[in-house]
VMD Tcl script that draws the C-alpha trace (Angstrom):
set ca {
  {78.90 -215.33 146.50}
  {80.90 -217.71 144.13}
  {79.94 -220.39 146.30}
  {76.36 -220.16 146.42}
  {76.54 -219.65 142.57}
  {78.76 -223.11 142.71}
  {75.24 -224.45 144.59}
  {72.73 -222.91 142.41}
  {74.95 -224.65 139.25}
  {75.22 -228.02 140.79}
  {71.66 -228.32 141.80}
  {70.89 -227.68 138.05}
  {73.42 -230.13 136.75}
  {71.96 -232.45 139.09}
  {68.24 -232.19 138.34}
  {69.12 -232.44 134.77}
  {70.81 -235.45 134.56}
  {68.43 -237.07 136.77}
  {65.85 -236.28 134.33}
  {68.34 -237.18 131.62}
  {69.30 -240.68 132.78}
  {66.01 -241.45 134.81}
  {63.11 -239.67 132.22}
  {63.40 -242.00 129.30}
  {63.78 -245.57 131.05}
  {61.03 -244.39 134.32}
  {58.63 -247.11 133.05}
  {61.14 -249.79 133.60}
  {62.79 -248.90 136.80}
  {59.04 -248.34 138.35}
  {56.54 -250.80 137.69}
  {53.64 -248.72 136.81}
  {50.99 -247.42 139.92}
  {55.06 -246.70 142.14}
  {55.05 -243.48 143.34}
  {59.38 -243.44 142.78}
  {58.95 -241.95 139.43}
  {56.69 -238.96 140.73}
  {59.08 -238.61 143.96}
  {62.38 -238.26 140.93}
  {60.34 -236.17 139.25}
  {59.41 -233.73 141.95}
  {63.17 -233.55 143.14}
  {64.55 -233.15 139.98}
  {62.23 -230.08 138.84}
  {62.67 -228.92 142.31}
  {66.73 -228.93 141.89}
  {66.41 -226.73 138.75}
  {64.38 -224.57 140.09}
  {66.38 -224.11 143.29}
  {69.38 -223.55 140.71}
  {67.78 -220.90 138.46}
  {66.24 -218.98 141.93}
  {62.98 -219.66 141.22}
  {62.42 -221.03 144.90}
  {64.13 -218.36 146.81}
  {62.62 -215.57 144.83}
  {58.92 -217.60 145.45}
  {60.08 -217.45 149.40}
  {60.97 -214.01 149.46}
  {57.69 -212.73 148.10}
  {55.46 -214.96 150.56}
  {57.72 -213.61 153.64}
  {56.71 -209.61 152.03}
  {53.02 -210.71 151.82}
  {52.95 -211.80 155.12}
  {54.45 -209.07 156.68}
  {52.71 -206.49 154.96}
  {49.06 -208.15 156.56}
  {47.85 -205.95 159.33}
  {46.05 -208.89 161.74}
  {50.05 -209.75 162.20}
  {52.17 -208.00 165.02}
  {54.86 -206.34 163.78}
  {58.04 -208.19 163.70}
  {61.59 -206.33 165.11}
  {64.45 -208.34 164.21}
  {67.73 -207.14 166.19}
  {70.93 -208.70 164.68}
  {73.10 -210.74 167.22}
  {76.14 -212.31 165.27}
  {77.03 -214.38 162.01}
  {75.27 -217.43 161.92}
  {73.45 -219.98 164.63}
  {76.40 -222.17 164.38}
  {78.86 -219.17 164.85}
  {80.26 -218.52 167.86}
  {81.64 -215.18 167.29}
  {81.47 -212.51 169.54}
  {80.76 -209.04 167.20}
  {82.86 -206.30 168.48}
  {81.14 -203.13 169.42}
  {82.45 -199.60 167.55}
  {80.84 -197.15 169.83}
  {77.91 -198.54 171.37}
  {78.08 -200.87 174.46}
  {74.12 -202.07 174.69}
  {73.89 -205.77 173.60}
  {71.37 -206.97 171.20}
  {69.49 -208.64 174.45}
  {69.05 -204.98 176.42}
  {67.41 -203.75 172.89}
  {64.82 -206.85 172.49}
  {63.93 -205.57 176.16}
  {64.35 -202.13 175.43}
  {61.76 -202.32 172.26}
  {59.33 -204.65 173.86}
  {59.04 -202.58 177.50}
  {58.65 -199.44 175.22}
  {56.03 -200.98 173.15}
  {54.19 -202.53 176.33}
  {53.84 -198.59 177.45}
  {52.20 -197.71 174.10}
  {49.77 -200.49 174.11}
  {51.20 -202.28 171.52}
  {51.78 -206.25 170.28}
  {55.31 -206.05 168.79}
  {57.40 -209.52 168.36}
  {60.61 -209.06 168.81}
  {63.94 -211.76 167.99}
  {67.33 -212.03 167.42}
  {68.74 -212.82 164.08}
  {71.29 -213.41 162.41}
  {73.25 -212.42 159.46}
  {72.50 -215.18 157.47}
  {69.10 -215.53 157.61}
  {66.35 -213.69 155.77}
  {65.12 -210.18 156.71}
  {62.40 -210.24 154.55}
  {59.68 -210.83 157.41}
  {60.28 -208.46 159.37}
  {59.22 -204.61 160.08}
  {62.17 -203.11 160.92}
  {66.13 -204.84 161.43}
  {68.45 -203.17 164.48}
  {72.06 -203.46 164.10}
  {73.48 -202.67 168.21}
  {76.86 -202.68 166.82}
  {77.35 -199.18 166.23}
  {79.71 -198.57 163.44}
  {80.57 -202.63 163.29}
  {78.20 -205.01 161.32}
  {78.45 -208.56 160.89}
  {79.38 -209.86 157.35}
  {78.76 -213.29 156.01}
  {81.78 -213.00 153.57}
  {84.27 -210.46 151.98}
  {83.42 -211.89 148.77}
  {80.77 -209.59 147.36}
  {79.83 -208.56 150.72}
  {76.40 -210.43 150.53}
  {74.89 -209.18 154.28}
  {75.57 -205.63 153.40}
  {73.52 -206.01 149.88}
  {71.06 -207.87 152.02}
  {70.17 -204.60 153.94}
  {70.34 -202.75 150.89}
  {67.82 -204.66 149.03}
  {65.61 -204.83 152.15}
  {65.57 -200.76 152.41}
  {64.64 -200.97 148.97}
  {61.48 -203.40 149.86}
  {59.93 -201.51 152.17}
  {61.92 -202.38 155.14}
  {63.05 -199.96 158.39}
  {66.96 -200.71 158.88}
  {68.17 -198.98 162.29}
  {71.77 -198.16 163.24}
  {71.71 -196.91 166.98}
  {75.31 -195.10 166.75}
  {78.25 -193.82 165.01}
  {78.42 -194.55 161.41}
  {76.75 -197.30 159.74}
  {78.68 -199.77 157.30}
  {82.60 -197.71 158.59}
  {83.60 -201.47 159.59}
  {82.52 -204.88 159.29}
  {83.15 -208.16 161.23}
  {85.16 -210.41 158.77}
  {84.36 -214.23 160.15}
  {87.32 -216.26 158.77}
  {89.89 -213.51 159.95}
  {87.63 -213.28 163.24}
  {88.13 -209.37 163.51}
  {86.69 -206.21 162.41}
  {88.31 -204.41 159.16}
  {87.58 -201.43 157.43}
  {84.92 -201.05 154.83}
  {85.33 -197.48 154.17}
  {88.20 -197.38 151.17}
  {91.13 -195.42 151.99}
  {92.79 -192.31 150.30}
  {96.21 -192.19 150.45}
  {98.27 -189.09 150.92}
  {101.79 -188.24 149.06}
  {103.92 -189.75 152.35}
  {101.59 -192.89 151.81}
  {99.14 -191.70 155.19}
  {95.55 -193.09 155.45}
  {92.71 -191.11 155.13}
  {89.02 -192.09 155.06}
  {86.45 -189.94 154.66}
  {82.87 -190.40 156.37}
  {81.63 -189.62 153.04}
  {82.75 -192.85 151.61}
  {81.23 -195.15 154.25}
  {79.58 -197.49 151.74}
  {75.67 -197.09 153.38}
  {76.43 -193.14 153.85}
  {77.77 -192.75 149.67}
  {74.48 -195.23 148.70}
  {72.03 -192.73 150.60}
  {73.84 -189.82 149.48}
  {74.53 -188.61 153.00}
  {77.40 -186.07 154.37}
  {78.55 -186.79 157.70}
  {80.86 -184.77 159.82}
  {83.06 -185.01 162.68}
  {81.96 -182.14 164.69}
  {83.91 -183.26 168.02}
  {86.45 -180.22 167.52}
  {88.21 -180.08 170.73}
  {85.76 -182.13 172.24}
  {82.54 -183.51 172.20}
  {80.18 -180.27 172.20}
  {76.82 -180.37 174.13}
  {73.85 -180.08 171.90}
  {70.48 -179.17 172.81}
  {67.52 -181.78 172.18}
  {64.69 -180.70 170.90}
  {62.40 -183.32 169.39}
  {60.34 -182.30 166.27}
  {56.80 -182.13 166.80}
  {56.11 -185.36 164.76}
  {58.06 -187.27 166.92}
  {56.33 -185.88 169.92}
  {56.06 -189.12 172.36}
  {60.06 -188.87 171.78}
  {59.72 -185.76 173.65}
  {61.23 -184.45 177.62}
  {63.27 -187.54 177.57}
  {66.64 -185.85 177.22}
  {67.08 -182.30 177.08}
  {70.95 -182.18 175.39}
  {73.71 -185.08 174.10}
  {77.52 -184.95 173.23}
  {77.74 -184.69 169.86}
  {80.71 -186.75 167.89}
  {78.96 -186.91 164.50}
  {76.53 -185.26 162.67}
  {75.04 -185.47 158.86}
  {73.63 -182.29 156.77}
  {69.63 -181.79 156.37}
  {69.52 -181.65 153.20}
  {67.89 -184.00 149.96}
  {66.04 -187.36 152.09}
  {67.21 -186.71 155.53}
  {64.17 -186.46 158.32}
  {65.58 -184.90 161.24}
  {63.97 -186.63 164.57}
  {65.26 -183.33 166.83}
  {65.23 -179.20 165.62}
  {68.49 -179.31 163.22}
  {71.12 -177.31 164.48}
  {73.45 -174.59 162.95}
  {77.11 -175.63 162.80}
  {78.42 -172.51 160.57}
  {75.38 -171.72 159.36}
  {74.16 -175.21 158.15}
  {71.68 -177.42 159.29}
  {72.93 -180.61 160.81}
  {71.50 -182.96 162.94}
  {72.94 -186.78 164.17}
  {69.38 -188.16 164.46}
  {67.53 -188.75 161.58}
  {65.49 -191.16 159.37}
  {66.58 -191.38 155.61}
  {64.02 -192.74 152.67}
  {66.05 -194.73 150.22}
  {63.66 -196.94 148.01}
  {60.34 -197.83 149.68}
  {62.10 -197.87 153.24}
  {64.24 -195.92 155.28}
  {66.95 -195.88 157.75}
  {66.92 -194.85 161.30}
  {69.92 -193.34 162.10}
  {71.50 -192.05 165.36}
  {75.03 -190.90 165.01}
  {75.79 -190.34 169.18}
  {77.90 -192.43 170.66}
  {76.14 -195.14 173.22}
  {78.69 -195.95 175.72}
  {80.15 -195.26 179.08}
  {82.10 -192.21 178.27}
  {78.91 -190.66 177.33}
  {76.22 -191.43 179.59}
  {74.94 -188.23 179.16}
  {73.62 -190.17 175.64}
  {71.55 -193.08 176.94}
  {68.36 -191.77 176.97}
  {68.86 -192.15 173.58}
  {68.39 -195.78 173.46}
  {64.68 -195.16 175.15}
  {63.93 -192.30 172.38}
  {65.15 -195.16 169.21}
  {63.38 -197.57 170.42}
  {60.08 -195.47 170.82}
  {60.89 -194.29 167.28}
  {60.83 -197.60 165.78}
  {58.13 -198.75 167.80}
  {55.83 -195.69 166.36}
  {56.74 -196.24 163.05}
  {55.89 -200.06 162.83}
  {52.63 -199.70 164.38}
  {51.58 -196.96 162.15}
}
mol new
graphics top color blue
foreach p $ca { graphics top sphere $p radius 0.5 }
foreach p [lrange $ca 0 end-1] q [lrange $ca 1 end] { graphics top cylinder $p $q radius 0.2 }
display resetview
């Protein structure tokens, strides 16, 4: 963050003193009729506004008028590493489907609804302003463009807030996050430390679980119970694709979650680990199953998300 501010700053120094240095002696450096003083001109208001965010802000409201026009196919944008020039591979916490299987995944499911959907990978630094909804595959991993302020995860907060659909297709959402100048995954839930100096981090304090007010809870016990599925009647083309999953986390119904299945009664509360969650004019998609070979019984899961986010885009 300090060094895009260092950007913003220089491009306003520099469109200053070109207007400084060039504005009062213009009529002698171009003979008049040249287009070079319009051309100095242009850049130099250009650079200030570029410094003072004037541009970027401009951008970002033509990419939300766009995608809110209905002639448009809705846009899916599934995140698949840092940057174009980046060449790191994002570790997986708990889901083993790459980004590619979901761009297949969402377009095949939206093919069998009779729907245009466009669907492309992105990356952390770009925009996510255009499109409908953003999939992160990496389970309880994200990638982060930088430690510093932790700009990517504000990113995705801002475009809940805007009306966007942000989907996380298993285990908790924000618990780590792909640092790309130590090249590995750290811990972005803050730890509580015990009197013999021990680790402890609670679910609660995952940073996108405490900013949507959720409670999550490690109901594995012993082991990972079986859990009947039964899809809410809303969601009904979600429904008789699986009939129970192995449950590792759940989060209470309660305040703005949506449960996608019947809630079920873990000591006499409602809990359920598939949900949507409204937070500004958006909402998360959330599945909280695990999505990898230990738990096959799970997969069907990745057919019911993606007909979940196809549904809700095409609304």
């Amino acid at each position: 963050m300090e060094s895009n501010q260092l950007l913003r700053n220089l491009a306003i120094a520099v469109g200053a003193m070109a207007l400084s240095i060039v504005g009062s002696s213009m009529h002698r450096l171009f003979p008049e009729g040249s287009g070079g003083a319009i051309v100095i001109f242009l850049l130099a208001v250009f650079l200030i506004l570029s410094g003072f965010g004037v541009i970027e802000r401009a951008l970002k409201k033509t990419r939300l008028k766009f995608r809110s026009l209905q002639w448009l196919p809705p846009k899916v944008g599934i995140l698949c590493g840092i940057s174009h020039s980046g060449k790191d591979l994002i570790p997986m916490a708990w889901s083993d489907i790459s980004p590619e299987e979901w761009v297949n995944e969402v377009q095949n499911t939206a093919k069998s609804f009779g729907k245009r959907i466009t669907t492309k990978l992105i990356y952390a630094d770009a925009p996510l302003d255009s499109y409908d909804a953003v999939i992160n595959p990496f389970g309880g991993n994200y990638p982060e463009t930088s430690f510093d302020g932790f700009p990517m995860y504000n990113k995705i907060l801002e475009y809940i807030r805007q009306g966007g659909l942000f989907v996380n297709v298993a285990d908790i959402p924000t618990y780590w996050a792909y640092n790309p100048w130590l090249k590995r995954s750290l811990d972005r839930t803050p730890a509580v430390y015990g009197v013999a100096g021990e680790e402890v981090r609670y679910f609660q304090q995952v940073p996108l679980m405490k900013e949507l007010a959720l409670r999550v809870n490690n109901v594995e016990s012993l082991g990972p119970p079986v859990w009947a599925v039964q899809i809410d009647n809303r969601y009904i083309s979600c429904d008789n694709i699986m009939s129970s999953l192995l449950a590792s986390r759940a989060v209470f119904v309660e305040g703005n979650v949506d449960s996608v299945i019947v809630p079920i009664k873990v000591n006499g509360r409602d809990m359920t680990p598939l949900f949507f969650c409204s937070y500004g004019d958006g909402r998360c998609l959330i599945s909280l199953s695990f999505l990898t070979d230990q738990f096959k019984q799970n997969r069907p899961l990745k057919t019911i998300i993606s007909k979940l986010i196809v549904d809700d885009v095409t609304k």
